[in-house]
N, C-alpha and C positions, 0 to 999 in steps of 0.2 A: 541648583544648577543641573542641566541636564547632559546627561552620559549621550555625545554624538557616536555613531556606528555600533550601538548596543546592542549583542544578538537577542534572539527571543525565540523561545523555542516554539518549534511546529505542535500543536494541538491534534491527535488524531482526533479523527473524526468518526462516525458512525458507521460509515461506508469506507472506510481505511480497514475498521475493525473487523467488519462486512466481507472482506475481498481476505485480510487474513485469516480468520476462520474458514472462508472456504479453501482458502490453498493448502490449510495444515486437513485438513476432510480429505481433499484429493490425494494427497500424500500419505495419508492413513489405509485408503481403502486398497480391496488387493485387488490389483486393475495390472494391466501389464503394463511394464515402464514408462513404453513408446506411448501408450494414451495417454500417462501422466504427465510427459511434457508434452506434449500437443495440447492437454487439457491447461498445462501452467502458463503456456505463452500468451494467450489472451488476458488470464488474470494476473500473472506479471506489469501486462503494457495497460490495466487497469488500473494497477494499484500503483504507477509511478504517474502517471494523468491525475489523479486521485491527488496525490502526496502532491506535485509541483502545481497543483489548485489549493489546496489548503494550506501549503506555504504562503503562496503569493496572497491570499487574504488573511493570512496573520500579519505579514511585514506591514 
């Protein structure tokens, strides 16, 4: 019998993995603040693109 509305967990991916490595890089090096988030915002609105693609082909 099968379990209806069964969650399933999201798979990172290579390029999930990819995009967190680089944001803990950014975050390590000694850069002034202001360029680290300027540098984060792009790779933030990568790595939810990323994530809410790789859900939607797990479900």
């Amino acid at each position: 019998m099968e379990k209806k509305g069964k969650r399933t967990r999201t798979k990172f991916t290579w390029e999930l993995w990819a995009v967190v490595i680089i944001g803990a890089i950014i975050f390590a090096l000694p850069i002034h603040p202001d360029y680290k988030w300027l540098l984060a915002i792009p790779l933030y609105g990568l790595f939810i693109f990323l994530y809410y693609r790789a859900k939607k082909r797990s479900s």
